[in-house]
N, C-alpha and C positions, 0 to 999 in steps of 0.2 A: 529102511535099512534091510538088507535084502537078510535071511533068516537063516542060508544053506549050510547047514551041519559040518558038511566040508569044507568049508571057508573058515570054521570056526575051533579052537584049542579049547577044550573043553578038560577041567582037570578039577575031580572031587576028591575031599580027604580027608580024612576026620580027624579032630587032634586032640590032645588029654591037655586043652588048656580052654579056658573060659572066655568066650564069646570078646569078652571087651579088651584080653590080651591078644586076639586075632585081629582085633579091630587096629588098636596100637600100632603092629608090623605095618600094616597098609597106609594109616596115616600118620604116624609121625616119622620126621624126617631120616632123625639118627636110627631107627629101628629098620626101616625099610632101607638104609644104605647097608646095612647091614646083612641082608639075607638074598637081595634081588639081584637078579642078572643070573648066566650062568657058571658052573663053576669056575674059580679063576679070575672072576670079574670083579672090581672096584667100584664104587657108585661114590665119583668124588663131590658129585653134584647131588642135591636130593631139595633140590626145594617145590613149597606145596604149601600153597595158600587153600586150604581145605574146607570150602565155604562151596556152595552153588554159584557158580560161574568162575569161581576160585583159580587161577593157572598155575601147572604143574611146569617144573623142568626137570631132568633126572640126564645126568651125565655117567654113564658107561666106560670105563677101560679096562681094556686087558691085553695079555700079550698074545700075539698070533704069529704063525710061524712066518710071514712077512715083518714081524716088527710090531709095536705098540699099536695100538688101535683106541680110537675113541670116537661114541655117538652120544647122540644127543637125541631126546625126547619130549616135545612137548605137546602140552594139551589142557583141558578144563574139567573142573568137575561137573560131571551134571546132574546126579542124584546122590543125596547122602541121607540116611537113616542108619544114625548112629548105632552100630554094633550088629547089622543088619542088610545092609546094603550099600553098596558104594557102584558108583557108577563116571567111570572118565573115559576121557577122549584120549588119542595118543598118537602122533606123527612125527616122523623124524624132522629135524633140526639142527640149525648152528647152535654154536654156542650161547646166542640170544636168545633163542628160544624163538625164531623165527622158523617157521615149515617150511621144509624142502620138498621136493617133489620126490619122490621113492627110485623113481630112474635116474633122475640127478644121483643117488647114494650105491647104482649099482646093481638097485633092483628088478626084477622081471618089470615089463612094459604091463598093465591093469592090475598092479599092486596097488591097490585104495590108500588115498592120499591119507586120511585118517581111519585108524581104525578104533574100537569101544571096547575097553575092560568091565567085566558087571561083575562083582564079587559078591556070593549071597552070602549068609552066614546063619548057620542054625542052632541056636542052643539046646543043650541035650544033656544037662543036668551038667559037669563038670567038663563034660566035654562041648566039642563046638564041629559040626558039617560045615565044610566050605566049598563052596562052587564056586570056581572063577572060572570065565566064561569070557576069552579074549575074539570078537568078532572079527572078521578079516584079516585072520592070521591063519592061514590051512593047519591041519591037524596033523601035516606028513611034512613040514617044513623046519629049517634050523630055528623059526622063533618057537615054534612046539616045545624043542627039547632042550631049548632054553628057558622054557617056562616049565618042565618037567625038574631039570635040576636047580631053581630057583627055588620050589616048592620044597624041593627035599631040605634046602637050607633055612629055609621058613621052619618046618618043621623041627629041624635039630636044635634052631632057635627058640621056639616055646619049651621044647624039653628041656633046655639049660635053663630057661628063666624059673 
């Protein structure tokens, strides 16, 4: 998997919450329907058999100045150390969780059929460093700044709990 900085959304953050409640947000269901997507967005779907080779689905809507909109997400785990590292797969989809092709949904023609979330996680006494690290997804594109203001919801989400 090619490695190139620019192909890749890269977003660190430190939070005033304990490693194994950052962990929670990412893997269970009702937590992470709750903060992901960008603002605006609904996650009516969140299911995630969270195991190695596990498959994910994650249903997206929100409203856009064309009218309602809704995607779909699927893909597999492939590394989990619990409170530490997570690591999936993720490409667009029907509602089965079947993969689409990226130009079937609209997108630029060598948009990578699946791309790889690595989420590191550091503990640091009460607090927690997070690196997530979405590979082929460019760092100047609307999934960037949808993964900028997912985080920020992440975030206001550990501070309430």
């Amino acid at each position: 998997m090619m490695n190139d900085a620019s192909k890749s959304v890269v977003i660190e953050r430190t939070f005033d919450a304990p490693a194994s409640l950052v962990w929670q947000m990412w893997t269970d269901p009702a937590h992470f329907a709750a903060w992901y997507g960008p603002m605006g967005a609904t996650i009516p779907v969140a299911n995630m058999d969270v195991s190695v080779g596990g498959k994910r689905l994650v249903g997206m809507a929100m409203e856009t100045p064309d009218g309602p909109m809704q995607m779909f997400f699927t893909g597999e785990f492939k590394e989990i150390v619990e409170n530490e590292r997570l690591v999936y797969t993720e490409a667009m989809s029907d509602p089965e969780g079947n993969p689409m092709s990226p130009e079937s949904m609209g997108m630029p023609e060598g948009t990578p059929p699946f791309t790889e979330v690595i989420v590191e996680l550091e503990a640091d006494g009460d607090q927690t460093k997070m690196t997530m690290t979405h590979v082929g997804v460019p760092a100047d594109s609307p999934g960037a700044m949808g993964w900028g203001m997912a985080i920020d919801k992440l975030e206001a989400r550990l501070a309430a709990s």
